[in-house]
C-alpha positions in Angstrom: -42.6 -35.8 -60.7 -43.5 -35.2 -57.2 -40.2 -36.2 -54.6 -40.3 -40.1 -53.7 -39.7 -42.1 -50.5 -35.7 -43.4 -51.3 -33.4 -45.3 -49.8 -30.7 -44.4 -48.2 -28.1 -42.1 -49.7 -24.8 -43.8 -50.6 -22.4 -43.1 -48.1 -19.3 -40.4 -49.3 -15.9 -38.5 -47.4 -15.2 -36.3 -50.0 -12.8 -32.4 -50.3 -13.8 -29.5 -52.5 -11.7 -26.8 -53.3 -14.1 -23.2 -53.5 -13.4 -21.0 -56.6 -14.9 -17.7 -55.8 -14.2 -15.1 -58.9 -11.5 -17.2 -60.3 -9.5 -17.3 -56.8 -9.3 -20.3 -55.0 -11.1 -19.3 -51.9 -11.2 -22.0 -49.4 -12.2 -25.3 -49.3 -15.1 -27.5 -47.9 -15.8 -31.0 -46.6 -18.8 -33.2 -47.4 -19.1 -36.5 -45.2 -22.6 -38.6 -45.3 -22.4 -41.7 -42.7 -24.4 -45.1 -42.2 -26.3 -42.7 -39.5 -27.9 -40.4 -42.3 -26.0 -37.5 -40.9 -24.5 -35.5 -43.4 -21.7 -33.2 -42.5 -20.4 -29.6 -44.0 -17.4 -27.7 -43.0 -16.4 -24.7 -45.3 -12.8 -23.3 -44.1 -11.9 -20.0 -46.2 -7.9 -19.5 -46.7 -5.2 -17.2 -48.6 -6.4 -13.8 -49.5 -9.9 -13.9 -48.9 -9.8 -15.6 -45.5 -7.8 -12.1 -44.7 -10.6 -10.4 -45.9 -13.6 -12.0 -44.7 -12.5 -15.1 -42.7 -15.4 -18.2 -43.0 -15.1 -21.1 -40.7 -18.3 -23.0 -41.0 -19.9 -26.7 -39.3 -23.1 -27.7 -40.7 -24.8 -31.5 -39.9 -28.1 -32.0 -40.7 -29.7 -35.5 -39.9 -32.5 -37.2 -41.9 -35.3 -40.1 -40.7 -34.9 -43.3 -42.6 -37.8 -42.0 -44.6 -34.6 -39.1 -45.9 -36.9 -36.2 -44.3 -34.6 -34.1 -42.4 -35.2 -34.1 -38.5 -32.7 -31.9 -37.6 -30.2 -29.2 -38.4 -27.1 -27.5 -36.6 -24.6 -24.8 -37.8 -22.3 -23.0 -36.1 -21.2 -20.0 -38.4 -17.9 -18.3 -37.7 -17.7 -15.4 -40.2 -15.4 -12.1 -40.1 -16.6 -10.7 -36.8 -20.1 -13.0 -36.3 -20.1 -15.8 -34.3 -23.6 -17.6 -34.6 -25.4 -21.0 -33.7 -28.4 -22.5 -35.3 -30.5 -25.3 -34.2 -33.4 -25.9 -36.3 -36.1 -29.4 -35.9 -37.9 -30.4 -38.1 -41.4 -32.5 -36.6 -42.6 -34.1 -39.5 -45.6 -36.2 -37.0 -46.4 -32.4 -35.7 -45.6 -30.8 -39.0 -44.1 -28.3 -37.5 -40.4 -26.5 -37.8 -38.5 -24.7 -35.0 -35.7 -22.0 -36.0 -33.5 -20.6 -33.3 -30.8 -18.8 -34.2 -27.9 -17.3 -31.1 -25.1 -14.4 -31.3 -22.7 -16.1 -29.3 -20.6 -12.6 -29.0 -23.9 -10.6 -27.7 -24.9 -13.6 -26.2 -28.3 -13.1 -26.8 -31.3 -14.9 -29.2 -31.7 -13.5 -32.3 -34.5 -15.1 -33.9 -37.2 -17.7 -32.0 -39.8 -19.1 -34.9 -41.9 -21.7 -35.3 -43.5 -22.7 -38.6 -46.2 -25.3 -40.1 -44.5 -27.8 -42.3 -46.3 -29.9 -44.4 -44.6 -33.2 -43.1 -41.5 -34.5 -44.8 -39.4 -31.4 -45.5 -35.3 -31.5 -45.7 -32.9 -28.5 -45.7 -30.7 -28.5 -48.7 -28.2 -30.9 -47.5 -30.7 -32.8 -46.8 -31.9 -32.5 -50.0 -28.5 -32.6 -51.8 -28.9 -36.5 -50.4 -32.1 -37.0 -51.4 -31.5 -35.9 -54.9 -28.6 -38.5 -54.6 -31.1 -41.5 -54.8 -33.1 -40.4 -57.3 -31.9 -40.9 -61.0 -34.0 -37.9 -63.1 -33.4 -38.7 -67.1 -32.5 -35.3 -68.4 -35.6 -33.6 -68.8 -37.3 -34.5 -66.0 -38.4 -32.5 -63.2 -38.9 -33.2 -59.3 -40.5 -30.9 -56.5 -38.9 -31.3 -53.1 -40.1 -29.5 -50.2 -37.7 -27.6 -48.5 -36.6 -25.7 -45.3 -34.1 -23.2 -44.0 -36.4 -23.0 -40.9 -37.4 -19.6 -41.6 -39.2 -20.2 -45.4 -40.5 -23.4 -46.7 -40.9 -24.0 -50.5 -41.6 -26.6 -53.0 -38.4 -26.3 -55.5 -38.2 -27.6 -58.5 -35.1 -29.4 -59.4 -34.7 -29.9 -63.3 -32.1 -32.9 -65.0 -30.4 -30.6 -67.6 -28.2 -33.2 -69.1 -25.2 -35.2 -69.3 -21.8 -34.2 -69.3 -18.4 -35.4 -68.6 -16.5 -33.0 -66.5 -13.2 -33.1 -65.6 -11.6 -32.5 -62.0 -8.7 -32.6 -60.3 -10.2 -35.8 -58.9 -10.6 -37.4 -62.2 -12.9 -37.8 -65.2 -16.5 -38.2 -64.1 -19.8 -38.9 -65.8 -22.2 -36.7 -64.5 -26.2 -35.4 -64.8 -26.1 -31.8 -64.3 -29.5 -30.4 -62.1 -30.9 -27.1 -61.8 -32.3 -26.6 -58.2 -34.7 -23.4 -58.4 -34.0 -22.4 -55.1 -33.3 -18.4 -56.0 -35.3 -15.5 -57.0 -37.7 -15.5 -54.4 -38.5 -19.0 -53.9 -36.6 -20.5 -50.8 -33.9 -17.4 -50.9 -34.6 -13.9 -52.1 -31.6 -13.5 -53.8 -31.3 -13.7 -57.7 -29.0 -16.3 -58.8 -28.7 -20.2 -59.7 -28.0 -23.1 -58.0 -26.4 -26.1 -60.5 -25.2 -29.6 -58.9 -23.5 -32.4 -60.7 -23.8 -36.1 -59.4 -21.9 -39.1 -61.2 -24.3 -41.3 -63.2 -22.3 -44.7 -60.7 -23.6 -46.1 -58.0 -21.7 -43.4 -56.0 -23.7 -40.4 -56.8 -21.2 -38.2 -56.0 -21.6 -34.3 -55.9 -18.9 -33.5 -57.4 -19.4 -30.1 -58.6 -21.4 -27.6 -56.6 -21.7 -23.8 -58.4 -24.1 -20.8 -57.5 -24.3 -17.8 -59.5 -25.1 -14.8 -57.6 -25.7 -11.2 -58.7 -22.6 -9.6 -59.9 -21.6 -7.7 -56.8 -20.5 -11.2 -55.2 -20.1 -13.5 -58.5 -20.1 -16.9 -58.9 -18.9 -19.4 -55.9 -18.0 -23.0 -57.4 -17.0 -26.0 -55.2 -15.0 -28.4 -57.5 -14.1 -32.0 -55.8 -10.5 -32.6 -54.7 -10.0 -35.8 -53.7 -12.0 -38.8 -52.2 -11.0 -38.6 -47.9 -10.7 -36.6 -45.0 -7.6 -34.2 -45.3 
C-alpha cells in the first residue's frame, strides 16, 4: 500500500509523561492546529534532567496535500545549544538541512538533497499515519525526511489492543514504523505508535527501543490540554 493523498489530520492538545528505564524522565507536548502545524516540546525533569538536561521545540508544517514543507527545532541539550531549519520543496523536489551551534556560533552542517516530491519528517508523518486507517496486517510506505537521509519506511498495523493510561482506557491499532537499522536512522532499535481506532486518532502511546546501553524511551498520554 503505497502512502495516499489524506485529509487533514484531526486536530489534538495533548501531555505525555516519558518513561526512560522505568524512571519517569520528563514529559512532552503534542499540539496539531487548524494550520497543519504540529508542535513538540520534550522538557526532561527530576533525576535525569540533573544528569543530562533536554529542553526541546520542534514544529513542522505540512501543505494541504499533508507533505511536510517545513521543519524547525531548537534543541537545548546538557551543554549543546542547536537550531535546525530544514524545507522541504516538494515543486523543486528538493530538501535543505541547515543545522547552527548557537554557543560556537557557527554553521555546522549546510546540505541540500533531491527529494522525490511529497516527503514529511516524522511528525509529519506521525499526522499522516493519523488519517489513514491500516486493518492490522496491512502495510504502508511513506517517504520520509530528517533532511540529511530520505527513505521509503514501511509502517506495519500489528493489531488491536486496549491499553490502559493514566488518561483513560483507549482502543487502539498498534504500528510498527521501520524507521531503525539503517533505514532513515542507523541506530538499531524499534519505533511502535498507538492511535485510537475514534475519530480522534490520538497517539497515545509513543515507545522506541534502543540498543541496551540507552534502553527503551516510552511516551505514555497524560491528559487531554496544555499544562
Amino acid at each position: 500500500m503505497q502512502a495516499q493523498t489524506p485529509a487533514m489530520a484531526p486536530k489534538l492538545a495533548l501531555r505525555y509523561t516519558v518513561e526512560w528505564r522505568l524512571i519517569n524522565a520528563g514529559w512532552a507536548r503534542l499540539d496539531y492546529d487548524a494550520q497543519n502545524t504540529a508542535r513538540v516540546h520534550l522538557e526532561s525533569q527530576g533525576l535525569v534532567s540533573k544528569l543530562y538536561r533536554v529542553n526541546d521545540n520542534y514544529l513542522s508544517v505540512l501543505d494541504p496535500a499533508m507533505c511536510t514543507s517545513t521543519v524547525s527545532m531548537q534543541a537545548e541539550e546538557g551543554s549543546r545549544r542547536r537550531e535546525t531549519l530544514i524545507t522541504f520543496d516538494k515543486d523543486r523536489k528538493r530538501i535543505r538541512y541547515l543545522e547552527k551551534d548557537l554557543v560556537k556560533n557557527r554553521i555546522m552542517l549546510d546540505k541540500a538533497m533531491v527529494s522525490g516530491g511529497c516527503v514529511n519528517d516524522i511528525i509529519g508523518g506521525l499526522m499522516r499515519l493519523r488519517t489513514l486507517h491500516l486493518a492490522p496486517g496491512q502495510t504502508l510506505h511513506l517517504p520520509l525526511s530528517d533532511g540529511k537521509k530520505l527513505a521509503t519506511v514501511k509502517v506495519e498495523a500489528e493489531g488491536l489492543e486496549e491499553l490502559k493510561l493514566a488518561a483513560g482506557t483507549f482502543q487502539v491499532t498498534r504500528y510498527l514504523v521501520n524507521v531503525f537499522d539503517g533505514v532513515l536512522y542507523d541506530r538499531k532499535g524499534s519505533l511502535q505508535v498507538w492511535i485510537t481506532n475514534d475519530d480522534r486518532r490520538w497517539p497515545v502511546q509513543i515507545r522506541a527501543r534502543l540498543p541496551f546501553y540507552i534502553g527503551s524511551i516510552t511516551l505514555q498520554l497524560e491528559k487531554e490540554g496544555k499544562p
